[in-house]
N, C-alpha and C positions, 0 to 999 in steps of 0.2 A: 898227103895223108890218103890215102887206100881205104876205099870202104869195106867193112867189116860183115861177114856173113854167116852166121851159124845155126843153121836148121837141120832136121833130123829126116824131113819127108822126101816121099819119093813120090813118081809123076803119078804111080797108080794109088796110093794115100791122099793127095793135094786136093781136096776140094775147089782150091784156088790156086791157078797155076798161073804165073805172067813171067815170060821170057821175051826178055828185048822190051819190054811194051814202053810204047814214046808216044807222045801227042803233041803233036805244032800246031800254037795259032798266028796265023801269018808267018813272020819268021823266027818266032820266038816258041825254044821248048818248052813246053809246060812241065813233061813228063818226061825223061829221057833214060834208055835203056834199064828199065828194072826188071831185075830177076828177082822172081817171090814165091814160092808157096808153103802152103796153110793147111795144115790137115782139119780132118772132120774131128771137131768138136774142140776148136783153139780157137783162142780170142787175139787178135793181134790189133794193138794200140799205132796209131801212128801220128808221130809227132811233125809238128813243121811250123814255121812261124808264118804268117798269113803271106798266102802268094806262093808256097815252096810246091805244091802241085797233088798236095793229099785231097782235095776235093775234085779235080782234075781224074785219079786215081779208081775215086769209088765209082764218078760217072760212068767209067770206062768200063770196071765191073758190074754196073747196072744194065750197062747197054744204054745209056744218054747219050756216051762220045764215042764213035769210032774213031780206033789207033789211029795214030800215022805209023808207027812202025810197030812190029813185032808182032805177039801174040796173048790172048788170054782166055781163061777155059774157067767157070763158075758151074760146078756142079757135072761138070762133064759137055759143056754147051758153051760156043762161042757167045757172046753176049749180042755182036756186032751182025753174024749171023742167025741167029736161034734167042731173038731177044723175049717172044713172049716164052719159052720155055724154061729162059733164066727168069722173067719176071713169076712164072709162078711157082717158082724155086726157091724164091727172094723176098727177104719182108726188108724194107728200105726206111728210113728215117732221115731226112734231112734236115739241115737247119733250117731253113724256113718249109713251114709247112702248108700243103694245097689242097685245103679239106675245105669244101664248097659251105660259106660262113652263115648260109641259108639255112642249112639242114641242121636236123636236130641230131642227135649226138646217133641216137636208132637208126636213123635213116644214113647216115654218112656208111653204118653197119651193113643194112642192107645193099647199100650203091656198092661199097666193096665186095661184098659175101659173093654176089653175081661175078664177079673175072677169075671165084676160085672154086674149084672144084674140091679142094681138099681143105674148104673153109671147115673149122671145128667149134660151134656153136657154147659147145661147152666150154672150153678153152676162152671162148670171147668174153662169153658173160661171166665168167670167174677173175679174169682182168678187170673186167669195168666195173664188179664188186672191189677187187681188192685196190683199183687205183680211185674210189668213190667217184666215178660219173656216173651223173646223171645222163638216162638214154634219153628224158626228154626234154634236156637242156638243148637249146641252140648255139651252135660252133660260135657266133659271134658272141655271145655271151661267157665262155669261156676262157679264163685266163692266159695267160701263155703256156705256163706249166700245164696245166691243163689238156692244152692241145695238141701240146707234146704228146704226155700220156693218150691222148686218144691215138694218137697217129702212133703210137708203139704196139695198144691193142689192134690197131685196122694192121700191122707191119708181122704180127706175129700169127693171131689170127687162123690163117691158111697154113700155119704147122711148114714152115719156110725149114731149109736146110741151112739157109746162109743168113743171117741178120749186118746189113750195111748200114753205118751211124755216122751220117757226118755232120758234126759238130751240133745233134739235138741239144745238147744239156746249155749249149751259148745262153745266158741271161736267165735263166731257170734260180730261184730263189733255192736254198739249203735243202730244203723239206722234198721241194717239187724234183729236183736230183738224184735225194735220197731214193725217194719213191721209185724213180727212173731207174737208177742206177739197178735197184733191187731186184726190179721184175728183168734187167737181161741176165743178171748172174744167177736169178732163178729158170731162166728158159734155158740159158747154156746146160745148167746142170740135170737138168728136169727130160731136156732132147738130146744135147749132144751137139747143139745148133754153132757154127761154126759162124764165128763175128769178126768184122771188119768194123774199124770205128778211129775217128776222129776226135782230139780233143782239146782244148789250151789249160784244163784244170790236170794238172801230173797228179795231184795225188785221186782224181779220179780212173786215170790210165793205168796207176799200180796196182787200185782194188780190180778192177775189171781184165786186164793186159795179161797172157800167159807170154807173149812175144811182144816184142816193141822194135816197131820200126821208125829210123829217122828220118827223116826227107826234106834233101833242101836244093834249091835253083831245079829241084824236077829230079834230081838224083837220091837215089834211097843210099845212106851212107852208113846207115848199118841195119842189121837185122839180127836182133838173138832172142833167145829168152830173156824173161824180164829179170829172175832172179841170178842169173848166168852172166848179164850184165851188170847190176849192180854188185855183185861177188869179185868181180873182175877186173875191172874199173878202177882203177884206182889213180890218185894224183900226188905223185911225189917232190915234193919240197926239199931245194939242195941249195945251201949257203954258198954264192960264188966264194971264193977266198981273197981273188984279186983283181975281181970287177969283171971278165972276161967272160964273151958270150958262146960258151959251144951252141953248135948244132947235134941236135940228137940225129942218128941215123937208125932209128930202128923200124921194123915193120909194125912194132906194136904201137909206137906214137901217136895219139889221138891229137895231142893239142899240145905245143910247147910256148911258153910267155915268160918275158923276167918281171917280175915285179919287184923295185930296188936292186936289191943283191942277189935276190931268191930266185933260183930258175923254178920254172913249177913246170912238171912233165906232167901229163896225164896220158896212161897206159891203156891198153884194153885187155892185154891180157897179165895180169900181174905174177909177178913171180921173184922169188932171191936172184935169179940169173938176170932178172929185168932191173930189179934192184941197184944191183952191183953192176951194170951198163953204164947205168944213170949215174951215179957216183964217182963211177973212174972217166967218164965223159967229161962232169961239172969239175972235177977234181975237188969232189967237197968230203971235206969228213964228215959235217955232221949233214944227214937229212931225216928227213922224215915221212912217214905213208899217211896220208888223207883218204878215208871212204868218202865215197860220196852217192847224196840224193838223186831223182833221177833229173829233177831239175839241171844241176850240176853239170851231170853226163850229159844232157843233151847241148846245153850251151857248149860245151869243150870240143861237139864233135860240131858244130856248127862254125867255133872260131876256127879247129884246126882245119875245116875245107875252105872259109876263107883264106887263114894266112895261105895253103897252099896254091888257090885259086891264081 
């Protein structure tokens, strides 16, 4: 299976640009050769099952990891060279958060307000109304959800070009998500704010995701839009007739399985010519086309790198 790539930007568009970019620890790639970018004011979701190197990914774009191979550009700025220029470029949210559990929810304010020159007061305090903190509650006293949302107002804050999320919403109750979720699809809309984010809830990657990228053993195996891929996608069901196992040869093949009698193809770029491939390969008369969720998709494009693996 051949990773799958379809985006619209060009180098002078990209807000986010990574060519080649890899990371080894010891001998082992975390990260290996991806090519990515991200215009100004797209959300690109990125999926992976724990370990596949999307947290590896955003470090690299914060400037925590420098490469081992390749290149990457955030806002016009190496991250690895020009890190505090990307940090105040950048409003960052990670899964665990490192807001000093001493201070009070004000003071966490002020200790950030200092490293930004283009801190916006108004914007802050309009967040900490609308996510209800309290500024003279203390961080330890704060829920988890909570301190998420604070660390989204201290991320957003200084009016960031780029908002990187990796994996905030992990163990976040319904409500405290919702809340979450809310205020970035209202900052994207509200600036134009170009988002990078991480997540294991799909159907929060659909509400939030204009692009979705997959990533597994450190390789991005596909990149599209999100509605472009689910439109696209498709999984075709074809009754063997006499038990016999073709091999699909196509470029479009994402994942191929029998299940009993049933070959099940899944496609990425669907079509009657893709169709009629499949049928005269399986030599089946009768099949059938399956849509499917992103759930779905993304398992199919994870089995079809293993069987090819």
């Amino acid at each position: 299976m051949t990773s799958q790539k379809n985006h619209t930007s060009t180098i002078s568009d990209a807000v986010i640009d990574m060519r080649g970019l890899g990371r080894v620890f010891g001998r082992q790639w975390a990260v290996r050769d991806v090519d990515l970018e991200i215009p100004k004011g797209r959300s690109l979701g990125l999926l992976g099952l724990n370990g596949a190197g999307k947290t590896t990914t955003i470090k690299m774009l914060m400037g925590l990891l420098r490469p081992t191979a390749g290149s990457v550009s955030v806002a016009g700025f190496d991250p690895a060279v020009d890190s505090l220029e990307v940090k105040r470029r950048v409003g960052y949210v990670p899964e665990q958060q490192f807001i000093y559990k001493w201070m009070r929810v004000r003071e966490a304010v002020v200790y950030c307000k200092a490293f930004y020159p283009t801190w916006d007061d108004a914007t802050c305090d309009r967040w900490l109304k609308t996510l209800e903190l309290d500024p003279h509650k203390k961080v330890k006293h704060l829920s988890k959800g909570m301190v998420v949302k604070l660390a989204f107002v201290l991320a957003v804050s200084h009016q960031p070009e780029v908002l990187l999320l990796d994996e905030p919403m992990a163990g976040l109750d319904p409500i405290a998500r919702e809340e979450f979720l809310d205020g970035v699809v209202q900052t994207i809309c509200d600036r134009g704010v170009t988002v990078v984010f991480s997540s294991h809830t799909l159907g929060d990657v659909q509400r939030l995701a204009d692009e979705i990228g997959i990533i597994h053993d450190g390789r991005l195996l596909v990149h599209r839009d999100v509605d472009d891929l689910l439109t696209q996608t498709k999984r075709i069901h074809a009754v063997l007739p006499n038990g016999d196992v073709p091999t699909i040869e196509m470029e479009d093949v994402v994942c191929q399985r029998v299940r009993e009698r049933e070959l099940l193809v899944t496609v990425s770029s669907y079509g009657e010519d893709v169709l009629g491939q499949v049928r005269s390969a399986a030599g089946a008369d009768h099949v059938e086309v399956e849509d499917l969720v992103l759930e779905e998709v993304f398992k199919d494009y994870v089995r079809g790198w293993r069987m090819a693996s």
